[in-house]
Backbone as JSON Lines, residues from 0, in Angstrom:
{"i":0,"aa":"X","n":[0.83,-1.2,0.0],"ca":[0.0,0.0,0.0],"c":[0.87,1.25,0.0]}
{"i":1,"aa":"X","n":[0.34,2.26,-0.34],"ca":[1.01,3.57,-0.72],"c":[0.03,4.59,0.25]}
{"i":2,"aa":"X","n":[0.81,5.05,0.6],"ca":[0.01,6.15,1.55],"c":[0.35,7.68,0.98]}
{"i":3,"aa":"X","n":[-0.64,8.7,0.41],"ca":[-0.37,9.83,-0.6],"c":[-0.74,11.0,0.84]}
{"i":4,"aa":"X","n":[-0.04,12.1,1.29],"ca":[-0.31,13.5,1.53],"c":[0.04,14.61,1.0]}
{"i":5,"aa":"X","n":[-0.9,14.66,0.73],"ca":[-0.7,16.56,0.13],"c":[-0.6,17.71,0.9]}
{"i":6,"aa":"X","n":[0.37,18.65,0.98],"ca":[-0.15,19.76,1.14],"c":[0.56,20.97,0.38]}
{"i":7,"aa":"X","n":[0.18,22.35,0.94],"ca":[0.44,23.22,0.01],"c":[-0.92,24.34,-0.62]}
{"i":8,"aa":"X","n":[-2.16,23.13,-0.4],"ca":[-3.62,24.22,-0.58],"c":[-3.3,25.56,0.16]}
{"i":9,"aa":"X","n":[-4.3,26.73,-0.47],"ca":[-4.54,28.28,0.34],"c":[-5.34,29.06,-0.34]}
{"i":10,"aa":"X","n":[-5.57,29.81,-0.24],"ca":[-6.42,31.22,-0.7],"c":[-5.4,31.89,-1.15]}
{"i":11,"aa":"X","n":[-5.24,32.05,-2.62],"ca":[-4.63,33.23,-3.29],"c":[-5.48,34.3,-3.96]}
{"i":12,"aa":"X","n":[-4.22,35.17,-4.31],"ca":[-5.42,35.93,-5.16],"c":[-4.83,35.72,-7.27]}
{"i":13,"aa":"X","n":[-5.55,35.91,-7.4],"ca":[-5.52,35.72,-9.4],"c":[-4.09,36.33,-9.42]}
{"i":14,"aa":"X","n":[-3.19,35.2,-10.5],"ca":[-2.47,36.01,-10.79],"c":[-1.2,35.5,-10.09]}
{"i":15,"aa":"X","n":[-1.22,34.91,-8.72],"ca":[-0.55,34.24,-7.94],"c":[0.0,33.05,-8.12]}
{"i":16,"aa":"X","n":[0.75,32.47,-7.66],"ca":[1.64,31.2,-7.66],"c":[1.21,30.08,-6.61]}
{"i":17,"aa":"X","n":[1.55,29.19,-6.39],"ca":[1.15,28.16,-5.1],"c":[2.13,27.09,-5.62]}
{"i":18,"aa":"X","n":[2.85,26.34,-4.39],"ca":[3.49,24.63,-4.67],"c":[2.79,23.95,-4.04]}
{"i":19,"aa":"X","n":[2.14,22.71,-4.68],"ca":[1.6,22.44,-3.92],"c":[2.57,21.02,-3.67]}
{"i":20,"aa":"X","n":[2.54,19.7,-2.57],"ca":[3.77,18.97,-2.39],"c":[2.77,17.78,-2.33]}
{"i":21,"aa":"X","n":[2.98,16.62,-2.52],"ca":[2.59,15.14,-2.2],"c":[3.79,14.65,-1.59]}
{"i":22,"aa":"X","n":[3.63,13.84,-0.37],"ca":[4.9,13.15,0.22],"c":[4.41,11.37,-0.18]}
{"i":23,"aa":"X","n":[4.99,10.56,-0.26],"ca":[4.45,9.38,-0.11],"c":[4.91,8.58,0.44]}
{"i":24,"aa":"X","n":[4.58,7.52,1.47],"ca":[4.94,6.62,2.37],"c":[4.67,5.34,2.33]}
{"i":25,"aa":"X","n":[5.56,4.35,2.64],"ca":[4.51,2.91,2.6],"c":[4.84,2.09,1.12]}
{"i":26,"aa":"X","n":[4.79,1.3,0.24],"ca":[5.31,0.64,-0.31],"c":[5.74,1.72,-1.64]}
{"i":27,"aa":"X","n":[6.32,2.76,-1.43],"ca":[6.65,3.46,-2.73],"c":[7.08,2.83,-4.35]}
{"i":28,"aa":"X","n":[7.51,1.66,-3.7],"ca":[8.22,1.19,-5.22],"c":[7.05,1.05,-5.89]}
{"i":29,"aa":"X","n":[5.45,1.27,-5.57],"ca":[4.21,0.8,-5.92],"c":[3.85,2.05,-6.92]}
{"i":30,"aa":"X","n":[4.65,3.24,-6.61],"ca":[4.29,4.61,-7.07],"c":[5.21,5.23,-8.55]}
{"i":31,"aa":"X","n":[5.27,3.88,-9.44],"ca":[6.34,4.59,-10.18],"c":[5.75,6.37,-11.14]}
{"i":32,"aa":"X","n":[4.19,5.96,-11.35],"ca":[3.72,7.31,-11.81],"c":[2.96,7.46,-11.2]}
{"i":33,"aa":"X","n":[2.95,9.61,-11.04],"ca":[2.53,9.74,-9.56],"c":[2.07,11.28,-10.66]}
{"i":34,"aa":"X","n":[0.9,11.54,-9.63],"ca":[-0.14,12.59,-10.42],"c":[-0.54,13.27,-10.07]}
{"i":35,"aa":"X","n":[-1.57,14.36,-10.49],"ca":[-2.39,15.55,-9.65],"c":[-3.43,15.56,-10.98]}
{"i":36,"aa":"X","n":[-4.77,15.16,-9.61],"ca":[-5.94,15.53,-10.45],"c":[-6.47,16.75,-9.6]}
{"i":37,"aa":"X","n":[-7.77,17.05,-10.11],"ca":[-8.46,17.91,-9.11],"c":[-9.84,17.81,-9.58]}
{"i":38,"aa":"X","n":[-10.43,18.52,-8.71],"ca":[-11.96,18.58,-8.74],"c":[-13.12,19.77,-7.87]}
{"i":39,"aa":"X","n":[-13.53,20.35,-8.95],"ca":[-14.13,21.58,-8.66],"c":[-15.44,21.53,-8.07]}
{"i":40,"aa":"X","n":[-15.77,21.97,-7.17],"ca":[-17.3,21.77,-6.75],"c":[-18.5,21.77,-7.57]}
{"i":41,"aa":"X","n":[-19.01,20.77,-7.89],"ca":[-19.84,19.93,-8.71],"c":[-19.48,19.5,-10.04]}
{"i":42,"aa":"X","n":[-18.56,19.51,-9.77],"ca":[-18.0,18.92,-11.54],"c":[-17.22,17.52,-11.07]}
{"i":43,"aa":"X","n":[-16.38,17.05,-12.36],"ca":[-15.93,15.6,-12.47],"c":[-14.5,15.67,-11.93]}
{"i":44,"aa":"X","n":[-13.77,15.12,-11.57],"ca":[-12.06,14.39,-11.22],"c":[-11.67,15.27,-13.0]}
{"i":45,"aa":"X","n":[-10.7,15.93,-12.92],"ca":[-9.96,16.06,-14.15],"c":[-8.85,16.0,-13.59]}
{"i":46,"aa":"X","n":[-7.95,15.65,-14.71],"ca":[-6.11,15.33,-14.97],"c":[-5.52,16.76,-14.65]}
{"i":47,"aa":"X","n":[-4.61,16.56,-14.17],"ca":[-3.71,18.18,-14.13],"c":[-2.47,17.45,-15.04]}
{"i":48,"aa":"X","n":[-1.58,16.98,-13.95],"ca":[-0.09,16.44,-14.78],"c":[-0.11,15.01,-14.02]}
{"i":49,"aa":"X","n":[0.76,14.61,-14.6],"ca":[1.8,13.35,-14.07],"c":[3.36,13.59,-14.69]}
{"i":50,"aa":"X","n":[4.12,12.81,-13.83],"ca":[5.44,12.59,-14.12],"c":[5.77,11.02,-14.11]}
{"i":51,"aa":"X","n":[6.56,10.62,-14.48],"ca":[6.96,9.47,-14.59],"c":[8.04,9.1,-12.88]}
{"i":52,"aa":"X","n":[8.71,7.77,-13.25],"ca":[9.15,7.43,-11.98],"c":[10.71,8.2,-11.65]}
{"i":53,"aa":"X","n":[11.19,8.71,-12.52],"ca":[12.4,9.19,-12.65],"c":[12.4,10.23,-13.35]}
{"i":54,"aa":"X","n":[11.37,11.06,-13.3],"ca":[11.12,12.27,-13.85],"c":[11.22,12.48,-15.38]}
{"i":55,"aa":"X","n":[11.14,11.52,-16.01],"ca":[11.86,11.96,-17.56],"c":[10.78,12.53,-18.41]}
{"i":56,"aa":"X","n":[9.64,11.89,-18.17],"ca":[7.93,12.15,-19.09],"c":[7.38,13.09,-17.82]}
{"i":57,"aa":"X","n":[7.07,13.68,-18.61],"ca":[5.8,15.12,-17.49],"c":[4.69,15.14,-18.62]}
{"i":58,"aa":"X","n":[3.69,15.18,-18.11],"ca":[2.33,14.85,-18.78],"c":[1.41,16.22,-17.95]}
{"i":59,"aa":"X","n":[0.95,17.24,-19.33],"ca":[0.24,18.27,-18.5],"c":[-1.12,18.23,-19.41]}
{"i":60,"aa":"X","n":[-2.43,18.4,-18.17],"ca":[-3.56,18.98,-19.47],"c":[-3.35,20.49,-20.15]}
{"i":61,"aa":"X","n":[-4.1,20.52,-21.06],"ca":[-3.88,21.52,-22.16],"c":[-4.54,23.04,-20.86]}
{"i":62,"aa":"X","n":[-4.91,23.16,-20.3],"ca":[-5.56,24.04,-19.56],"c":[-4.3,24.82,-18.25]}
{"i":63,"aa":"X","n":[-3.05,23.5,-18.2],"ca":[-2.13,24.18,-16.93],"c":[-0.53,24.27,-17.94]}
{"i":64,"aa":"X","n":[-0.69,23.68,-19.51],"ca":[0.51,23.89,-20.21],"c":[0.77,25.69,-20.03]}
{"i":65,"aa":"X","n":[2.35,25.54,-19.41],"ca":[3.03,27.14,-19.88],"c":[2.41,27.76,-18.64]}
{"i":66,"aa":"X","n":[2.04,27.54,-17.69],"ca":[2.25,27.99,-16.24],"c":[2.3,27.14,-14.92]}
{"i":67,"aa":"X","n":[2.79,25.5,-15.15],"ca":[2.62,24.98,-14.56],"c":[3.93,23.77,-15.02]}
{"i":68,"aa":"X","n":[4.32,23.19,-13.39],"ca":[5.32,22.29,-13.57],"c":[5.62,21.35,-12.32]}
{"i":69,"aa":"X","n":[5.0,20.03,-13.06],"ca":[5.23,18.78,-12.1],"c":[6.93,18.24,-11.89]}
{"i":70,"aa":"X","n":[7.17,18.34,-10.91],"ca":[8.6,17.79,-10.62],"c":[8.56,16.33,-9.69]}
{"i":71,"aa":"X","n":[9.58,15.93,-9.08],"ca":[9.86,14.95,-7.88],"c":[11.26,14.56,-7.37]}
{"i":72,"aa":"X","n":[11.01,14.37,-6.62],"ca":[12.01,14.54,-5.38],"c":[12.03,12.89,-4.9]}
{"i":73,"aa":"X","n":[12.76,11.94,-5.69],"ca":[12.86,10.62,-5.43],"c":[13.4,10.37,-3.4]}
{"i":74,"aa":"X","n":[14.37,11.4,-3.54],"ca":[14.86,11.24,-1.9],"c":[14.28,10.84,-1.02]}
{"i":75,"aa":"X","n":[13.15,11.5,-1.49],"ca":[12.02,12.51,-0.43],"c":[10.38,11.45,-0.6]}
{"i":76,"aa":"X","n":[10.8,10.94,-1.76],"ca":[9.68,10.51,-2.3],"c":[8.03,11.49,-2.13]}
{"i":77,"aa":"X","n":[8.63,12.6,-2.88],"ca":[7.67,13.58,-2.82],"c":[7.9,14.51,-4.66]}
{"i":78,"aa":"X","n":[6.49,14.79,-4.64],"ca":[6.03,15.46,-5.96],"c":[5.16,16.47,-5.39]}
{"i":79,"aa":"X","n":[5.78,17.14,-6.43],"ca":[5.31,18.55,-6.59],"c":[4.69,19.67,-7.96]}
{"i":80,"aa":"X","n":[3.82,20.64,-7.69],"ca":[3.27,21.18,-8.4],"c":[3.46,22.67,-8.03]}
{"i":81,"aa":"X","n":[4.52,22.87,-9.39],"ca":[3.97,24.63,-8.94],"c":[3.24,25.2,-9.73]}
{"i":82,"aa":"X","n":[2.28,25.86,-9.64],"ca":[0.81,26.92,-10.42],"c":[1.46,28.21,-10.64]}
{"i":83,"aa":"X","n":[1.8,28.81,-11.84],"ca":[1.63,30.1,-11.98],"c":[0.51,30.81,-12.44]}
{"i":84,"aa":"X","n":[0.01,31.84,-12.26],"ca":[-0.65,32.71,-13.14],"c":[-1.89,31.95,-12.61]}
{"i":85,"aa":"X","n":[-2.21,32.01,-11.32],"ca":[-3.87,31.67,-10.97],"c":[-4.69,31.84,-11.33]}
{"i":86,"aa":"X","n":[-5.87,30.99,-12.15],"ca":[-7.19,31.91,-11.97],"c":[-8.46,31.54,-11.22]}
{"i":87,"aa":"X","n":[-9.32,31.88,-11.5],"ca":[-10.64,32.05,-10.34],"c":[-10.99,30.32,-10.75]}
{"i":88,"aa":"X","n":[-10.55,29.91,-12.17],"ca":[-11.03,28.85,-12.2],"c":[-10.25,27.27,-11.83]}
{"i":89,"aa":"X","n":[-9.27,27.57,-11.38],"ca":[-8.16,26.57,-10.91],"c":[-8.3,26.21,-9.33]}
{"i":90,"aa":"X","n":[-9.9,27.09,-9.28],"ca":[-10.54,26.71,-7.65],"c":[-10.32,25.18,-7.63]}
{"i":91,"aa":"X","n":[-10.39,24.61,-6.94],"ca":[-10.25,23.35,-6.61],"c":[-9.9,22.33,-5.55]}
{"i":92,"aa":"X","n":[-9.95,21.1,-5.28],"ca":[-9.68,20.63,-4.6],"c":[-8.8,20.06,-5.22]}
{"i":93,"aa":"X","n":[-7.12,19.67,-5.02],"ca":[-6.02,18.9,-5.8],"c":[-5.94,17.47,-4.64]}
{"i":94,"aa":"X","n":[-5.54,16.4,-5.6],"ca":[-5.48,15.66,-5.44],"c":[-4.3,15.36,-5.89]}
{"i":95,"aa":"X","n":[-3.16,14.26,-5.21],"ca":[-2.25,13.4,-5.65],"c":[-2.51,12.21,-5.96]}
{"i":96,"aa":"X","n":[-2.26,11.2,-6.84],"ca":[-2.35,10.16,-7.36],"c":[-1.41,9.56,-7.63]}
{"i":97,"aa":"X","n":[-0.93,7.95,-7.52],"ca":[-0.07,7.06,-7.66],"c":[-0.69,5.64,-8.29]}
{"i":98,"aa":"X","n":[0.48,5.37,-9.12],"ca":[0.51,3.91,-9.92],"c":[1.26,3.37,-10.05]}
{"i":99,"aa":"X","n":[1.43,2.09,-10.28],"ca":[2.54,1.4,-10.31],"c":[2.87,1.59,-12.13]}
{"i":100,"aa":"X","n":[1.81,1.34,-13.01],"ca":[2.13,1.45,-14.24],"c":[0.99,1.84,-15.35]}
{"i":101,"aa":"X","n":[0.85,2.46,-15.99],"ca":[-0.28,3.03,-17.01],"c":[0.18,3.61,-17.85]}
{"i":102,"aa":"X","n":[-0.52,2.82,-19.04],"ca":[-0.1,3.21,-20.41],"c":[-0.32,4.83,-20.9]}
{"i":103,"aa":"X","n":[0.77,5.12,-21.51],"ca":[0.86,6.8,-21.82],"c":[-0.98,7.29,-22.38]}
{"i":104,"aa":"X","n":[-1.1,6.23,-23.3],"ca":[-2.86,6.87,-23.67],"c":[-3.39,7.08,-22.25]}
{"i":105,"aa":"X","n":[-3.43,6.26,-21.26],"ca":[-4.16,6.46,-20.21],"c":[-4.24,6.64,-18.89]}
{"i":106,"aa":"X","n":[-2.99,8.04,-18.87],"ca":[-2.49,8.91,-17.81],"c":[-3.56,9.56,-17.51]}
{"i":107,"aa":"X","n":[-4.11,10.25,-18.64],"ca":[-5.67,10.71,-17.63],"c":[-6.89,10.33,-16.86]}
{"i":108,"aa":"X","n":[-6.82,9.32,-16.94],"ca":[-8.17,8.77,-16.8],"c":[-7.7,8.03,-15.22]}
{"i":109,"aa":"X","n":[-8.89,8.84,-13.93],"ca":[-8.21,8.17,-12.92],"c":[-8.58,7.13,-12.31]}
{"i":110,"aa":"X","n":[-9.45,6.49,-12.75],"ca":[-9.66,4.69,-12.62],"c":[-8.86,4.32,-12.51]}
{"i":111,"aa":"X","n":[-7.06,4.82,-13.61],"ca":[-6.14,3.88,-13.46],"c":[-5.15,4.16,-12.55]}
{"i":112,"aa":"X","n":[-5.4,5.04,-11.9],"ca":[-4.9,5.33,-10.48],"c":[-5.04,4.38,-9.09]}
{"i":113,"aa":"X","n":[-4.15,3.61,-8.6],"ca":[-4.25,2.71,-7.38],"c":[-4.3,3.83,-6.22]}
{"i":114,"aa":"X","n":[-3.73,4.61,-6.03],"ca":[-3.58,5.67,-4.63],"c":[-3.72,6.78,-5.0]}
{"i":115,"aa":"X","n":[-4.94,6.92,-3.7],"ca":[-5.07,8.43,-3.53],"c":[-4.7,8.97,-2.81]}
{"i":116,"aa":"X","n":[-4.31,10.51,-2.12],"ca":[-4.62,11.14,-0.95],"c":[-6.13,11.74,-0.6]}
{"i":117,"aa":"X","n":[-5.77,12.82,0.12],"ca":[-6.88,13.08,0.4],"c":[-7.53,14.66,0.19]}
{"i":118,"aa":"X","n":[-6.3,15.1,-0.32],"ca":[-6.73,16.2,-1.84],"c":[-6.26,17.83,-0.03]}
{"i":119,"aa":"X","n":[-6.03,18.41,-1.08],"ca":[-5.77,19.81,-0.12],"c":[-6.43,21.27,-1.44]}
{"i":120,"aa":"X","n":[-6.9,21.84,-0.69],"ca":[-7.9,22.85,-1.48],"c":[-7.25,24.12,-1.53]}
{"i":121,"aa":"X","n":[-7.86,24.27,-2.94],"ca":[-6.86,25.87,-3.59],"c":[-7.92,26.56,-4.05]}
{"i":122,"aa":"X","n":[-7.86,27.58,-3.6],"ca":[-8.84,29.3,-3.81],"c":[-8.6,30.14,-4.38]}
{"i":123,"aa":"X","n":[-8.59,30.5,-5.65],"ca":[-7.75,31.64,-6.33],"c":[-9.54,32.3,-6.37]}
{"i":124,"aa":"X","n":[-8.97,33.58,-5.83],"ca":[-9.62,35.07,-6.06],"c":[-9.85,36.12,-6.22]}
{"i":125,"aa":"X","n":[-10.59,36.3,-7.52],"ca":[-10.21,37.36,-8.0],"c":[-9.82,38.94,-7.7]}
């Protein structure tokens, strides 16, 4: 089992930056791709990024390309997200996600996600 925490959620204002961090604990070798979805109050789970297990593939949706950048910290066994250029609509609740393996077509889709956390919430306002 993989145990995912996030933090890093806050209240910004538009325009602003945020990192947000996943640490992970517990059978890591289980976590070779590791992710950030999110989910807006009443809407569906969408994809942000993933990275691969050794950082080489970074996978972003078309909505956080060019202000946004998934990294990781194997040491640490922690991933990270930094947000530039906030907007009102990147409200959300973020989530980290882990897998042991999933095919490049189907990094987005988080069915194929084995671990979750338990998501830390971001407020951008205008």
């Amino acid at each position: 089992q993989v145990q995912l925490v996030e933090s890093g959620g806050e209240s910004v204002q538009a325009g602003g930056s945020l990192r947000l961090s996943c640490a992970a604990s517990g059978s890591t070798s289980l976590a070779n791709l590791m992710g950030w979805f999110r989910q807006a109050s009443g809407k569906d789970t969408e994809f942000v990024a993933a990275i691969s297990k050794k950082g080489a593939e970074t996978y972003y949706v078309d909505f956080v390309k060019g202000r946004s950048t998934i990294s990781r910290d194997n040491a640490k066994n922690t991933i990270f997200l930094l947000m530039n250029s906030l907007k009102p609509e990147d409200t959300a609740t973020y989530y980290c996600a882990a897998a042991q393996m999933i095919s490049q077509q189907r990094i987005a889709v988080p069915a194929e996600y084995d671990y979750w956390g338990q998501g830390t919430q971001v407020t951008v306002s205008s």
